[in-house]
N, C-alpha and C positions, 0 to 999 in steps of 0.2 A: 417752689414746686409749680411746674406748668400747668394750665386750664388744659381740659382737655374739652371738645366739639363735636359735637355729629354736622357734616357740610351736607346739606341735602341740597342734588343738584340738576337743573332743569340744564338737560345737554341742549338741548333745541333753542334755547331764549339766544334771543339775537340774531339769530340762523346758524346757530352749530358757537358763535363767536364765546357762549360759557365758557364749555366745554376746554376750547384752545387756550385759554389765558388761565383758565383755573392754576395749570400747574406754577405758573410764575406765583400767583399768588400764592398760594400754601406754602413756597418753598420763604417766604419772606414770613409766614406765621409760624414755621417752626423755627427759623431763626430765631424768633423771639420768643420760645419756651411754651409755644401753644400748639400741642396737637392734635391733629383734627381726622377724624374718620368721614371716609366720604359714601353716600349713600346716591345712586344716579337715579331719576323718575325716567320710567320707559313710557308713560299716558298719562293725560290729563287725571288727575286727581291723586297719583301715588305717593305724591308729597304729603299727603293728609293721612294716608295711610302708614307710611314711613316713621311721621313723627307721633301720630298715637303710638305705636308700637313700640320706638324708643323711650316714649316718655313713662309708658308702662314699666319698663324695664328697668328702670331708674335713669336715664339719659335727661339732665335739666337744661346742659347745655347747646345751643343750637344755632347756624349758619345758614340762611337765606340765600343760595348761589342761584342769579337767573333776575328776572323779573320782578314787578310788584304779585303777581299773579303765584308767584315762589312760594313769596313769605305768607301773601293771604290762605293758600294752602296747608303749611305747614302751622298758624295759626288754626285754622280748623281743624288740626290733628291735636293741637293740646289743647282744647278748650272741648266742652265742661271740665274733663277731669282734673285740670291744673288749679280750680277752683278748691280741691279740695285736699290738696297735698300742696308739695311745694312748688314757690312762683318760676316759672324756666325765663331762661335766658334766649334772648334770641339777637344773634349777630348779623350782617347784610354785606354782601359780595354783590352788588349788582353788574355784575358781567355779561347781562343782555341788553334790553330795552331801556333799563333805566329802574328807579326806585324813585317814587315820590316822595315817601317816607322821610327819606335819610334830607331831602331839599330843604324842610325846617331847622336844619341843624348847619349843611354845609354843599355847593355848589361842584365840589369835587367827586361828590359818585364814589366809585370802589375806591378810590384811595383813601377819602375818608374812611370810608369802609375799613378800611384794613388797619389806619390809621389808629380806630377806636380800639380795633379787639388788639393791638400792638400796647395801647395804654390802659387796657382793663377800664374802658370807660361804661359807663352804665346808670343810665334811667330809667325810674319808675315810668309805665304809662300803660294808660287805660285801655280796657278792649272793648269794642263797642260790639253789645249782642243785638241781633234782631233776630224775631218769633215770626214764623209766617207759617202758611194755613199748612204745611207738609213737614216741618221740621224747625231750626235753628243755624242761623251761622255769625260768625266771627268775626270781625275786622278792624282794624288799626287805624289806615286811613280815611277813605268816606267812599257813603253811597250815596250815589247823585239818582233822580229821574224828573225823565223830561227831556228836555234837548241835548242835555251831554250825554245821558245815558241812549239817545236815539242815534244821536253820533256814532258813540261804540260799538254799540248792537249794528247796525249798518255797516260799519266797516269789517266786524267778524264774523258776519256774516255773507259779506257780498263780497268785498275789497281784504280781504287779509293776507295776501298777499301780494297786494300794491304796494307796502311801505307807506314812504309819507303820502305819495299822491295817492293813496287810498284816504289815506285820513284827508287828505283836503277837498275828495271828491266824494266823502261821507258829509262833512261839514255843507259843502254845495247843495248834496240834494238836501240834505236834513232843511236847510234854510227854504228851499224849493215849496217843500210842503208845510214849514213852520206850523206845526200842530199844537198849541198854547191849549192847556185845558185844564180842569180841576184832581188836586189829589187831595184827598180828605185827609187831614192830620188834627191832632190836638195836642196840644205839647202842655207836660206837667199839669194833668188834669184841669185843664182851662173847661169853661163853661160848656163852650160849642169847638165846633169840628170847624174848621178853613176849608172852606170849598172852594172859593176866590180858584179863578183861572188863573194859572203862571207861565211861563217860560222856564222853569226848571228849578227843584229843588233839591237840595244838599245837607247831608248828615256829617257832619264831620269832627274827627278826630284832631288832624294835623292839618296846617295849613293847604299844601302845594296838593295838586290832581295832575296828572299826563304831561309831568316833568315839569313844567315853568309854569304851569296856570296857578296863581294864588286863590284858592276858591275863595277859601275861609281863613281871612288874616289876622281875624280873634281868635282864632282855635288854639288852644295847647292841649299837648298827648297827657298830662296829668293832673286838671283839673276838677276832674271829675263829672266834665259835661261833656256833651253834645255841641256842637257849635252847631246852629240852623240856620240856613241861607236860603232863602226866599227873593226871587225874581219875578216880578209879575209880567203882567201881558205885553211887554214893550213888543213894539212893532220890528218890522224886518230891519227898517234902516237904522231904528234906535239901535238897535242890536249890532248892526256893524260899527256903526259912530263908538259904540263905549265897547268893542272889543279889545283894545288895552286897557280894558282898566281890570280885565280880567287875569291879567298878569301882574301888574302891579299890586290889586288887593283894591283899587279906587271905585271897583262897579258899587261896592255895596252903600256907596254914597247918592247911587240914583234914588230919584225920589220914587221907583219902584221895586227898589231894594229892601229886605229886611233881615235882621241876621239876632240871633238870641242862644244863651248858652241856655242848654236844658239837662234835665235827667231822663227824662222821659217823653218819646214820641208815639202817641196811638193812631194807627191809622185807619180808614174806614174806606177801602178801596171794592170797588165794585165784581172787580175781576183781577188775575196777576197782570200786571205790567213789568216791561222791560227798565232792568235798573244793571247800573255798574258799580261793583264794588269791589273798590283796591282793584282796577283795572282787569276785573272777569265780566263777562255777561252774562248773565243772570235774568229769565222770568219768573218771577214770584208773587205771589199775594199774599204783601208785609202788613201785620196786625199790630205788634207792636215793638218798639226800639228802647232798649236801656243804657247804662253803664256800667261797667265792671272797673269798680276804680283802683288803680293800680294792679292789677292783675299779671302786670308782664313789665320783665326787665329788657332794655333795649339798649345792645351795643351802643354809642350814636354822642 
């Protein structure tokens, strides 16, 4: 007997390109005895809406069509309540921008993608929650802030529709004003808070950020930590000299590098700051980060 799927699908990711290839692809999932109902987001956030709804309804099984920004959404829609029934499934079509997610497992993007739910492949893996002063959210990947998150925020808000030479003209000024400063954390009830100045810090789930970047290349989705990535104050030029090693996973070998799996991150932040998580922009004032261990099944 066939799986059956809710595809919830961001028409717009990639510039309409979901949308167009979607059908090829379903028609190769129900070849293979899985079929899928499709749910399309008309605004930013209906994917969170979409999948509480289904999952209310008893819908466990679920399809990520579109972006990182897809699945982080449709994550938000089952989470708290998945906590306390049973664990859902969630599959990935990355038919836009890309998925970082799927990059710890395989360099193929949707094919893989399709590849998994073709083989009923399926892992455990953790959801990471954070608490801030307004509410809660969810995510799988990682929350960076500091310089990758000033990146982000700059391009989507100024350049978002440059494509890449937006992004390398976010990266330009972001280095222009290189603002290195403190964010107060404490991890697993350590003593004192870290106030130390950085150049950016990262929460992370799974390895890979914004397609090829290996932030965190200790991380795995099921461990039951955090992987924490700390950069301190390297200067402008240090910062372009060891920008491959941000792809390889070699930065965190600078001797102003430090990286620790944790359970638990407190923060002690002044006011919201701009952060990225699983590729959305976000200002929030984060209080504290946990783990939800195994929480979520993933295509992959």
């Amino acid at each position: 007997m066939g799986l059956n799927y809710l595809a919830i699908v961001n028409p717009a990711a990639g510039g309409g390109r979901s949308r167009r290839l979607l059908g090829p692809a379903l028609d190769r999932l129900k070849a293979g005895d899985i079929a899928v109902t499709v749910a399309e987001t008309r605004a930013p956030g209906e994917a969170t809406e979409i999948a509480r709804e289904a999952y209310g309804r008893g819908v466990r099984n679920f399809i990520a069509v579109g972006g990182d920004g897809t699945s982080y959404e449709i994550v938000n829609g089952l989470y708290p309540q998945a906590l306390v029934a049973e664990r859902p499934t969630l599959g990935f079509l990355p038919l836009g921008t890309g998925n970082s997610f799927l990059r710890d497992f395989s360099n193929l993007g949707v094919e893989y993608g399709i590849e998994s739910l073709l083989a009923h492949r399926s892992r455990v893996c953790d959801v990471m929650r954070l608490r801030h002063r307004t509410g809660v959210i969810h995510f799988i990947n990682l929350l960076s802030m500091g310089f990758s998150a000033d990146v982000a925020t700059l391009r989507a808000r100024r350049f978002s529709s440059w494509g890449e030479l937006g992004y390398q003209a976010s990266i330009l000024l972001t280095l222009a004003r290189f603002n290195r400063r403190p964010f107060p954390v404490r991890v697993d009830g350590a003593e004192d808070f870290d106030s130390r100045r950085c150049l950016f810090l990262t929460f992370n789930n799974s390895k890979f950020t914004g397609g090829t970047m290996m932030i965190a290349p200790k991380a795995e989705i099921n461990d039951g930590l955090v992987e924490y990535v700390r950069w301190g104050p390297i200067g402008r030029l240090g910062l372009i000299r060891n920008l491959p090693g941000l792809y390889d996973g070699t930065h965190i070998e600078h001797p102003l590098a430090e990286h620790t799996g944790a359970q638990r991150i407190e923060f002690k932040l002044d006011a919201p700051v701009d952060v990225m998580v699983d590729g959305e922009v976000l200002t929030l004032h984060c209080e504290e980060l946990d783990v939800l261990p195994g929480a979520l099944n993933v295509v992959a």
